[in-house]
ChimeraX commands (.cxc) that place a marker at each C-alpha (Angstrom):
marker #1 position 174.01,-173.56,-35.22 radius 0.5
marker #1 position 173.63,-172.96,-38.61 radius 0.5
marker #1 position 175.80,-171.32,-41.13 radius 0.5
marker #1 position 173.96,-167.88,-41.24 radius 0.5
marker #1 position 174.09,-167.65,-37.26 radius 0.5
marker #1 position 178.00,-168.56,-37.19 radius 0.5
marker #1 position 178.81,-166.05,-39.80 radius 0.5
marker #1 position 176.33,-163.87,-38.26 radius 0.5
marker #1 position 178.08,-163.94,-34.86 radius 0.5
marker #1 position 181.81,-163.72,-36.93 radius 0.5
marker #1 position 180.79,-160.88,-38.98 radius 0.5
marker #1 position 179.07,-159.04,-35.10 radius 0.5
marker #1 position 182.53,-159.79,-33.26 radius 0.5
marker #1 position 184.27,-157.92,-35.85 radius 0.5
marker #1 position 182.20,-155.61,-36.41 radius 0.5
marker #1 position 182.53,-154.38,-32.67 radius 0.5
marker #1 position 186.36,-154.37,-33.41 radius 0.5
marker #1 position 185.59,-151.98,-35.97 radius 0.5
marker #1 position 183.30,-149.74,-33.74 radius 0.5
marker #1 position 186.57,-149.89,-31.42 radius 0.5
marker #1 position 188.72,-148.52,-34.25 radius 0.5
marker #1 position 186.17,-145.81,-35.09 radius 0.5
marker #1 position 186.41,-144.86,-31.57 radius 0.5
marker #1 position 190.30,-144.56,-31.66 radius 0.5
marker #1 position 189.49,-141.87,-34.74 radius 0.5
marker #1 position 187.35,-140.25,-32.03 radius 0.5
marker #1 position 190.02,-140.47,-29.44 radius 0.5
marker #1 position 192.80,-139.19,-32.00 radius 0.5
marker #1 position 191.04,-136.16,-33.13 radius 0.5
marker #1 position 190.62,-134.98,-28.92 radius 0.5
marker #1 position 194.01,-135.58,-28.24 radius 0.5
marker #1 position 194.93,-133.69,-31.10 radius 0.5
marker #1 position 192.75,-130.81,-30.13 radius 0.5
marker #1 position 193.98,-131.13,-26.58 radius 0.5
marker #1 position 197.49,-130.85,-27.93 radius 0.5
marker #1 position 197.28,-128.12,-30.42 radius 0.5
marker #1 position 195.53,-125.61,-28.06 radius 0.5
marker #1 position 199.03,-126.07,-25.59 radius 0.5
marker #1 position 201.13,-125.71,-28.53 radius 0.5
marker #1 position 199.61,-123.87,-31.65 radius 0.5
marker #1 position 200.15,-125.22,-34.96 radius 0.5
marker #1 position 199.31,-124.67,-38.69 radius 0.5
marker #1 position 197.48,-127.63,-38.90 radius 0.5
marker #1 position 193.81,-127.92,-38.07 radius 0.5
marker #1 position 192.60,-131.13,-36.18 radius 0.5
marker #1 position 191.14,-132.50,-38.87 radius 0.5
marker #1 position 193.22,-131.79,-41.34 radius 0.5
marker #1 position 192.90,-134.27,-44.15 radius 0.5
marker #1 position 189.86,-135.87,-42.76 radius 0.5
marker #1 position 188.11,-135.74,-45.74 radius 0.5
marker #1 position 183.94,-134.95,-45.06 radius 0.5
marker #1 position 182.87,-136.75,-48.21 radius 0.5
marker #1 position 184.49,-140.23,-46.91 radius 0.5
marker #1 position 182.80,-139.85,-43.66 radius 0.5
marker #1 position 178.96,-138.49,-44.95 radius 0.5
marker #1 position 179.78,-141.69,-47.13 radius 0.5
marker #1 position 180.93,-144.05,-44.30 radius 0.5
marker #1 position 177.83,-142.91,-42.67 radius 0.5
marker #1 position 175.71,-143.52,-45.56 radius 0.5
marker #1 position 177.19,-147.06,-45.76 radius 0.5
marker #1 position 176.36,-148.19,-42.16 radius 0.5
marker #1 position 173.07,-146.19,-42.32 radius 0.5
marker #1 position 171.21,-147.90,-45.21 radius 0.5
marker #1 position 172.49,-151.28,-43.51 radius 0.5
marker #1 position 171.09,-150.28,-40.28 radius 0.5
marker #1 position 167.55,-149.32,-42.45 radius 0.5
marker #1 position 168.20,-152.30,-44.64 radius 0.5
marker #1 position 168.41,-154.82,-41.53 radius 0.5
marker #1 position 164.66,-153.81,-39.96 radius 0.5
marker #1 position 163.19,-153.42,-42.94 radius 0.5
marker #1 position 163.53,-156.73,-44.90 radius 0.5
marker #1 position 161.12,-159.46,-44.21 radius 0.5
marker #1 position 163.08,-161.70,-41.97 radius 0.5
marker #1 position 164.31,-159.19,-39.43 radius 0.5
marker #1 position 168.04,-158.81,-39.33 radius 0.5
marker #1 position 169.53,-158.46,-35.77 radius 0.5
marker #1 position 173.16,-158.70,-37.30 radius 0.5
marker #1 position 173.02,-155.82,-39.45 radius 0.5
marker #1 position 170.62,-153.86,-37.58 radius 0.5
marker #1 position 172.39,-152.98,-33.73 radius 0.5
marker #1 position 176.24,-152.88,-35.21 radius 0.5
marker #1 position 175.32,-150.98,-37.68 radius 0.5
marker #1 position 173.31,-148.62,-35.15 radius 0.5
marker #1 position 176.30,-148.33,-32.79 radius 0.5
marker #1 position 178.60,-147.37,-35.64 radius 0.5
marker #1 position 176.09,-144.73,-37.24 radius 0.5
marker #1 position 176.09,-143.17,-33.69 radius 0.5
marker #1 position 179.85,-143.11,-33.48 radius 0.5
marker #1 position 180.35,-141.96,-36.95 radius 0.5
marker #1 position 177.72,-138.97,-36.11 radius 0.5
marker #1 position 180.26,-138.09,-33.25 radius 0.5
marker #1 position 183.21,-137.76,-36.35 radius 0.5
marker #1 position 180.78,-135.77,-38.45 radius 0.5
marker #1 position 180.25,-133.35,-35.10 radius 0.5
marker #1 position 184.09,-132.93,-34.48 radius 0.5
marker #1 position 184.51,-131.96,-38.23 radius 0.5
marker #1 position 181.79,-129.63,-38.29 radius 0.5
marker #1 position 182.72,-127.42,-34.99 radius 0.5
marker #1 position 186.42,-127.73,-35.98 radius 0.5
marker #1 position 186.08,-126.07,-39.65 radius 0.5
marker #1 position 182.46,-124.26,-39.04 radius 0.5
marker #1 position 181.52,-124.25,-42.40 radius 0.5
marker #1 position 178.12,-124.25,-44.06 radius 0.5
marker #1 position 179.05,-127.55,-45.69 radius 0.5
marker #1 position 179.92,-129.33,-42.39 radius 0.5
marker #1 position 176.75,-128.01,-40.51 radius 0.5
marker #1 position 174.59,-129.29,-43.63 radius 0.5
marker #1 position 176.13,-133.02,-44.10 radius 0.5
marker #1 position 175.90,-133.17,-39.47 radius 0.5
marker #1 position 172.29,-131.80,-39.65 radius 0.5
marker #1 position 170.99,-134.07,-43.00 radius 0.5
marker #1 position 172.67,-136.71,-40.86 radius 0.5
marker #1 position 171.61,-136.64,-37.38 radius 0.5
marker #1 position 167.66,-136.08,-38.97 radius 0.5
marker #1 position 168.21,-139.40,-40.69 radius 0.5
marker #1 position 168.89,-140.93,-37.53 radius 0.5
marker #1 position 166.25,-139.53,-35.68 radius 0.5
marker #1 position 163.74,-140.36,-38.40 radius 0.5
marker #1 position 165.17,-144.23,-39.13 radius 0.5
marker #1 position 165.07,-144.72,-35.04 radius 0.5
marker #1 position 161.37,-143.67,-35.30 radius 0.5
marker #1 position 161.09,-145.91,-37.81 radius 0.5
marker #1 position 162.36,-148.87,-35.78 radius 0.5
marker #1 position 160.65,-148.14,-32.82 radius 0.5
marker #1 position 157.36,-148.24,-34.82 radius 0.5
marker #1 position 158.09,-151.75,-35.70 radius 0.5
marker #1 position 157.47,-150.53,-39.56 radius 0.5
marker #1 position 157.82,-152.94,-42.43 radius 0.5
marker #1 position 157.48,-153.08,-45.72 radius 0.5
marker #1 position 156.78,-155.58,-48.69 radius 0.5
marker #1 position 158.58,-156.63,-51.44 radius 0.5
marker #1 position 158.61,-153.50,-53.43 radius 0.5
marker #1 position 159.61,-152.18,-50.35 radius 0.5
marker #1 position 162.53,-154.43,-50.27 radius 0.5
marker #1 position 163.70,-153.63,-53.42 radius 0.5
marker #1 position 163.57,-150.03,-53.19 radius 0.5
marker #1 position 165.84,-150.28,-50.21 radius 0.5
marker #1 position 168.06,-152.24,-52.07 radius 0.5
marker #1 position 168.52,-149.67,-54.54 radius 0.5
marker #1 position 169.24,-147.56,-51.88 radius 0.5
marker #1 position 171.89,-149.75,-51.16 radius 0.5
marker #1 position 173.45,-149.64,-54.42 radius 0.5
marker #1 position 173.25,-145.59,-54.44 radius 0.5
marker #1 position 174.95,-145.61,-51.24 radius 0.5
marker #1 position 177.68,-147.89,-52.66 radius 0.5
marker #1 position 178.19,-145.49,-55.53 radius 0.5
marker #1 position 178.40,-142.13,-53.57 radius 0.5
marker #1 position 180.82,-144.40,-50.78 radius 0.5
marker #1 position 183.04,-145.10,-53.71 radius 0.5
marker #1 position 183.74,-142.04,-54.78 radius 0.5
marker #1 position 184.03,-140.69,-50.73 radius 0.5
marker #1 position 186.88,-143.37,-50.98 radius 0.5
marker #1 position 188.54,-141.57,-53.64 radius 0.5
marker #1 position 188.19,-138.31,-52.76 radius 0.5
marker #1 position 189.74,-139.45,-49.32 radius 0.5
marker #1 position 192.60,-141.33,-51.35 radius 0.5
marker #1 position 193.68,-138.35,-53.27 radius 0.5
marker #1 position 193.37,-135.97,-50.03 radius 0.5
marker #1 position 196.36,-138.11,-48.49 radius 0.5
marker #1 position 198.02,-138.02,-51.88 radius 0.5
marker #1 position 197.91,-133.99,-52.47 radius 0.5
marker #1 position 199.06,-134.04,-48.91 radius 0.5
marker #1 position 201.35,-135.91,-48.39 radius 0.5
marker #1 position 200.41,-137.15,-45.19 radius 0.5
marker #1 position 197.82,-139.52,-43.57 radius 0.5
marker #1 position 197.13,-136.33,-41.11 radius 0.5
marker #1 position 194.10,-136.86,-38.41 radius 0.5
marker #1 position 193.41,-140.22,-39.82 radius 0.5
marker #1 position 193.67,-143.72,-37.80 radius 0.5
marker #1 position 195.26,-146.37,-39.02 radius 0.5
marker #1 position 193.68,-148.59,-36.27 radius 0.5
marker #1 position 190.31,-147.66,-37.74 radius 0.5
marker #1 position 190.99,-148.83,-41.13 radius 0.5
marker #1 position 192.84,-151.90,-40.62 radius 0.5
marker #1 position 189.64,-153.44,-38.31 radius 0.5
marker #1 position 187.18,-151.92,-40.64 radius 0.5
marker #1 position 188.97,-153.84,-43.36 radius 0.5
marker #1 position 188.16,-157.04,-41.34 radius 0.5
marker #1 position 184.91,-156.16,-40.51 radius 0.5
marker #1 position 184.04,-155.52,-44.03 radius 0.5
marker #1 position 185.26,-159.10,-44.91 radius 0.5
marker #1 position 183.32,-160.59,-42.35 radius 0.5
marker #1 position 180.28,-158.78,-43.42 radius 0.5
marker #1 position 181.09,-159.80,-46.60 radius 0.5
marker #1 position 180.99,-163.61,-45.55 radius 0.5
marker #1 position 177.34,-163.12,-43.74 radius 0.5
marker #1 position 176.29,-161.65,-47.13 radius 0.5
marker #1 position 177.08,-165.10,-48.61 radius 0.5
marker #1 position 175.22,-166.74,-45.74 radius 0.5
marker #1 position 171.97,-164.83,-46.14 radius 0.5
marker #1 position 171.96,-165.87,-49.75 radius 0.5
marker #1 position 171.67,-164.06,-53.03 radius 0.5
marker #1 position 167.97,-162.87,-52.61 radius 0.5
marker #1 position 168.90,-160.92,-49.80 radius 0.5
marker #1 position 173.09,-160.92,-49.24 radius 0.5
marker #1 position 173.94,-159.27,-52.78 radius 0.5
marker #1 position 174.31,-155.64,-51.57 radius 0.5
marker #1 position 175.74,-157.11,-48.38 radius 0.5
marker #1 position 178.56,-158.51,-50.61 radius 0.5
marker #1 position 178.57,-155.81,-53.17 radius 0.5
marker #1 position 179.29,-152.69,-50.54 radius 0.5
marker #1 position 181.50,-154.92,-47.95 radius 0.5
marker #1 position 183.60,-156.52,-50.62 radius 0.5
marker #1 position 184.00,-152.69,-52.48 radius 0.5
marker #1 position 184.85,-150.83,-49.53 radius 0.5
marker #1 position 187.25,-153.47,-47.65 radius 0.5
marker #1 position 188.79,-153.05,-50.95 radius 0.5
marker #1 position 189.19,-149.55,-50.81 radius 0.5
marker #1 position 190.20,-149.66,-47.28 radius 0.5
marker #1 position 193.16,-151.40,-47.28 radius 0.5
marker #1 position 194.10,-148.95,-49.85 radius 0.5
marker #1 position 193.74,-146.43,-47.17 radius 0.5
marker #1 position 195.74,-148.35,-44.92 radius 0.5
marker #1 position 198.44,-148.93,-47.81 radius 0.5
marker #1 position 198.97,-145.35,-48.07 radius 0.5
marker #1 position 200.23,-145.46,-44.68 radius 0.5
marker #1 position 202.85,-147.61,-45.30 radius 0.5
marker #1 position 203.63,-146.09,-48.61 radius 0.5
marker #1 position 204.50,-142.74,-46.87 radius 0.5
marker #1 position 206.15,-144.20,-44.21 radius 0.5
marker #1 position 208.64,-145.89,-46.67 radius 0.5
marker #1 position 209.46,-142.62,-48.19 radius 0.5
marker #1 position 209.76,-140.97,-44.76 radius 0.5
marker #1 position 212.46,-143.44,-44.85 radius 0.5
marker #1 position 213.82,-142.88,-48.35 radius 0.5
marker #1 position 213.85,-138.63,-47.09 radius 0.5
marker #1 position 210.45,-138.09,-48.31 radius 0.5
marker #1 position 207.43,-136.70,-46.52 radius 0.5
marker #1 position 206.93,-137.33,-43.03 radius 0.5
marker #1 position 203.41,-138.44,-41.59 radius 0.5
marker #1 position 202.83,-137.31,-38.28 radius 0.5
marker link #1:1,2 radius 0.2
marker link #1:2,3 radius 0.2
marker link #1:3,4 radius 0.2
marker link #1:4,5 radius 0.2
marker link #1:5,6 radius 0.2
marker link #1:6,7 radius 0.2
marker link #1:7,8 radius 0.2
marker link #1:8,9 radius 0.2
marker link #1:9,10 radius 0.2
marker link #1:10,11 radius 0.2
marker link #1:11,12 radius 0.2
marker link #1:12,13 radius 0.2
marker link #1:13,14 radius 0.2
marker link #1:14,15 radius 0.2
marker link #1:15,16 radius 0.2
marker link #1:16,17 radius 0.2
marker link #1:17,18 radius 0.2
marker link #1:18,19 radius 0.2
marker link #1:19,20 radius 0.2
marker link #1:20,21 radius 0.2
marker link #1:21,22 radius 0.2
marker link #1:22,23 radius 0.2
marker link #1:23,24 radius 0.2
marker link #1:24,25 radius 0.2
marker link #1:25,26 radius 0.2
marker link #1:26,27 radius 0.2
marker link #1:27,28 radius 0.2
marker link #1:28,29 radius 0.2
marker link #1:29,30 radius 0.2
marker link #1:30,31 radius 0.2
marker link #1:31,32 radius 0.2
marker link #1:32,33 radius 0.2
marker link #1:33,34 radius 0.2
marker link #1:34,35 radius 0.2
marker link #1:35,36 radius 0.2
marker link #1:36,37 radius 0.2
marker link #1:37,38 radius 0.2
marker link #1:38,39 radius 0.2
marker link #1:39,40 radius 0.2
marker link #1:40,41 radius 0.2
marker link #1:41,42 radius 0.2
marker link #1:42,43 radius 0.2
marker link #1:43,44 radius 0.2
marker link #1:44,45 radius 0.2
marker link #1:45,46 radius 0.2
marker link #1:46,47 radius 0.2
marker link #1:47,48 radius 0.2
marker link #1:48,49 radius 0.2
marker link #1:49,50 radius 0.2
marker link #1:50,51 radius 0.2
marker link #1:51,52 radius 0.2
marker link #1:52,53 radius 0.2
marker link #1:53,54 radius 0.2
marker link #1:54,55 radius 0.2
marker link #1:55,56 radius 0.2
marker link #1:56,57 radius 0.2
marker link #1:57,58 radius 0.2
marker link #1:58,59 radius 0.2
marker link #1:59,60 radius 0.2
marker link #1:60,61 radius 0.2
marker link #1:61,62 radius 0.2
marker link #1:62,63 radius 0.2
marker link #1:63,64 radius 0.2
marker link #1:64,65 radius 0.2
marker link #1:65,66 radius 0.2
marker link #1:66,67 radius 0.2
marker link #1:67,68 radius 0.2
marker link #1:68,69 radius 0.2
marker link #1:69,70 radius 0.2
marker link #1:70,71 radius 0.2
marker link #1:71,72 radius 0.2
marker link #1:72,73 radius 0.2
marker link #1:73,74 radius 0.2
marker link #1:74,75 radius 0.2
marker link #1:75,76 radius 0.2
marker link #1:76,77 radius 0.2
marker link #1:77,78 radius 0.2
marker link #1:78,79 radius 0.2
marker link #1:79,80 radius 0.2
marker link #1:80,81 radius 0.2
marker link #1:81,82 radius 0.2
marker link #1:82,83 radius 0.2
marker link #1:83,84 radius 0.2
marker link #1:84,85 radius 0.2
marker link #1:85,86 radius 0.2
marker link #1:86,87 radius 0.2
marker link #1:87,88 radius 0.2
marker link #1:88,89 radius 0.2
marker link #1:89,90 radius 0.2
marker link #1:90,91 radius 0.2
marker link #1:91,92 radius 0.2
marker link #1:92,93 radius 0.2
marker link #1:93,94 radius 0.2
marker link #1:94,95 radius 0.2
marker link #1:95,96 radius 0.2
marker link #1:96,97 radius 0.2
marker link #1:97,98 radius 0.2
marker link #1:98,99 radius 0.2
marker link #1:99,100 radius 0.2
marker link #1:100,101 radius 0.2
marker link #1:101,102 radius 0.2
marker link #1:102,103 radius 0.2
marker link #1:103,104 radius 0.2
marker link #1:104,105 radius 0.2
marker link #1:105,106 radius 0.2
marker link #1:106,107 radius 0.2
marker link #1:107,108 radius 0.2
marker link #1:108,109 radius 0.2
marker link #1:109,110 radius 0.2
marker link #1:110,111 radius 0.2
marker link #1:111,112 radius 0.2
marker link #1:112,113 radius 0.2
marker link #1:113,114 radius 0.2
marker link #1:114,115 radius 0.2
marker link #1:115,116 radius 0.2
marker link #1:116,117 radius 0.2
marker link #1:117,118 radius 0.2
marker link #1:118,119 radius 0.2
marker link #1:119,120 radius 0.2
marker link #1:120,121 radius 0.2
marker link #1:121,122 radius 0.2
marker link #1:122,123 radius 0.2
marker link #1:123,124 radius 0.2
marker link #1:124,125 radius 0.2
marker link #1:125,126 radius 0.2
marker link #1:126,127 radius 0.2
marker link #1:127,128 radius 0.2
marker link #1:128,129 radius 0.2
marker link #1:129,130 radius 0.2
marker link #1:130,131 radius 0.2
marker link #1:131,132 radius 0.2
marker link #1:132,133 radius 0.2
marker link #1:133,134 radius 0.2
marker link #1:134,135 radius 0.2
marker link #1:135,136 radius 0.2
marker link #1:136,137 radius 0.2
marker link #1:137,138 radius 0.2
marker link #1:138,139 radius 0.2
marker link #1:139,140 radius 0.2
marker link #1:140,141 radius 0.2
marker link #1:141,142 radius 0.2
marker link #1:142,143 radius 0.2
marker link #1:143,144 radius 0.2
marker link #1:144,145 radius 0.2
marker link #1:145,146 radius 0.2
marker link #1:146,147 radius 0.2
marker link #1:147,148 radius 0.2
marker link #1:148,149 radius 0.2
marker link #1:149,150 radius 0.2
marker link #1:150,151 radius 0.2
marker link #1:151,152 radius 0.2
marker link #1:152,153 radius 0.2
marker link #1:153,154 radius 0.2
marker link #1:154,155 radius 0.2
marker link #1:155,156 radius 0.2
marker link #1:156,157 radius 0.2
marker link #1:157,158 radius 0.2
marker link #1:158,159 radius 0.2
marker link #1:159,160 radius 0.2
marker link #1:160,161 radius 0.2
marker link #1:161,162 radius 0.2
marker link #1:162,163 radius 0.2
marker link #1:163,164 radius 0.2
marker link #1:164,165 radius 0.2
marker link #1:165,166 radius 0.2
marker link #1:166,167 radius 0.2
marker link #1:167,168 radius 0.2
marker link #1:168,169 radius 0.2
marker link #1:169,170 radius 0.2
marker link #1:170,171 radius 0.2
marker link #1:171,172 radius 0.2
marker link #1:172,173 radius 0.2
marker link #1:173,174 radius 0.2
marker link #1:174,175 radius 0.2
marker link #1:175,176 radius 0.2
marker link #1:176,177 radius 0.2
marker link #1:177,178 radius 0.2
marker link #1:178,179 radius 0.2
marker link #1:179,180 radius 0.2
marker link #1:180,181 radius 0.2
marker link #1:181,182 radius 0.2
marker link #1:182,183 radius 0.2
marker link #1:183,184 radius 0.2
marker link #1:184,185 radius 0.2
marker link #1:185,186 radius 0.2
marker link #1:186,187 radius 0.2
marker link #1:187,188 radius 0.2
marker link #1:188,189 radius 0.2
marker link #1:189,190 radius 0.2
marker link #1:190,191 radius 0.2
marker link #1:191,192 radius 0.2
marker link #1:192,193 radius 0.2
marker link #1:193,194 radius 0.2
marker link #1:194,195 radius 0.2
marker link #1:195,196 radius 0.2
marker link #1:196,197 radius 0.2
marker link #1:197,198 radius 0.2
marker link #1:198,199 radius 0.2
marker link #1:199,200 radius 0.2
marker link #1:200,201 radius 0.2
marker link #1:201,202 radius 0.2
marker link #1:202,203 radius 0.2
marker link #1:203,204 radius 0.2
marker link #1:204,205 radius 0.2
marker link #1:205,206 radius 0.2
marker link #1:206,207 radius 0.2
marker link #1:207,208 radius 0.2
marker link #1:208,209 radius 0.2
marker link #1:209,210 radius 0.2
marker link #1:210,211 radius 0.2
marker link #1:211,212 radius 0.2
marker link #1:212,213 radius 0.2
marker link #1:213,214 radius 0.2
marker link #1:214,215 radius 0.2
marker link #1:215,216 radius 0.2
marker link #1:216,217 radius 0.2
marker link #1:217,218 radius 0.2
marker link #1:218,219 radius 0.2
marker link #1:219,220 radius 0.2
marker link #1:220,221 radius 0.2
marker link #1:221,222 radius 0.2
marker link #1:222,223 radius 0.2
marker link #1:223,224 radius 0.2
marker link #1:224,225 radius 0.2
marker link #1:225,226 radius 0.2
marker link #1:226,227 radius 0.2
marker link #1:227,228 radius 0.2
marker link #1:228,229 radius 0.2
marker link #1:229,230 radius 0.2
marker link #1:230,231 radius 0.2
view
């Protein structure tokens, strides 16, 4: 087996640990719902859950999903995580829309779930494109990578006015982190013709993961030093 199959099957293994820590975000927000309609509270189940961050996460494992069936040598390691995850991450952008019933929620869960439908058509057609093609999805890539960044800080400074890591799981982070460096490493196996915005968005956003997760650990030190508690 060759090096681009081994990473392949490395970067797929975490990658499914990563679909399990979305689904313990999923799992968090309906036990919180479950537990604030027996006892009432201030606090909305999503509080701090910040919409940008997930449109962007989205975003992220949607034009890798696209990106995978659309290049010339068809890419079975991006393209069914990647599918999996933009499902999952559709069930997030649900919970935050019929929590806070805004206009912007319904928007970002509609623009999103017609993406899907259309990319799945897309798949099923067996459509391809050339190399223009290719690069055009590539920039697409690198748009996505610019709008995820700033999701990431939006999200960052939503704990930090807060003071608290609210409805957001620290499981999820910590295996997306991995995932994104094993993603990271197929990028390098596929080669720079095809792997850059692999590389570029995997080794950004594990980066600005694991300053997610830090904050978690930064607030629990100053729960300990009397400062603000996270639930």
């Amino acid at each position: 087996m060759d090096a681009y199959h081994v990473a392949g099957w490395v970067s797929s293994v975490f990658f499914v640990l990563s679909l399990v820590g979305i689904l313990d975000q999923i799992l968090k927000l309906h036990r919180r719902k479950r537990r604030f309609r027996l006892a009432p509270s201030g606090e909305s189940v999503t509080a701090v859950l910040s919409l940008n961050q997930f449109l962007c996460h989205f975003l992220g494992v949607y034009a890798f999903f696209v990106y995978g069936f659309l290049i010339a040598r068809f890419n079975h390691y991006l393209v069914w995580p990647r599918l999996a995850a933009t499902l999952l991450v559709l069930v997030i952008l649900f919970q935050i829309m019929a929590d806070r019933r805004n206009l912007a929620s319904r928007l970002v869960f509609g623009g999103c779930l017609a993406a899907t439908a259309a990319a799945l058509l897309m798949l099923a057609s067996g459509y391809r494109i050339g190399a223009v093609g290719t690069h055009a999805a590539q920039a697409l890539v690198v748009a996505v990578f610019a709008i995820g960044a700033q999701g990431y800080v939006h999200q960052l400074a939503a704990i930090r006015r807060s003071g608290t890591t609210g409805a957001i799981s620290l499981p999820m982070n910590v295996l997306i982190v991995l995932k994104d460096a094993s993603s990271f490493a197929l990028g390098v196996a596929m080669g720079v013709a095809d792997g850059w915005p692999v590389m570029l968005q995997n080794g950004t956003n594990g980066l600005f993961r694991l300053s997610i997760v830090s904050q978690f650990y930064l607030l629990r030190a100053r729960r300990g030093a009397g400062g603000v508690a996270t639930p």
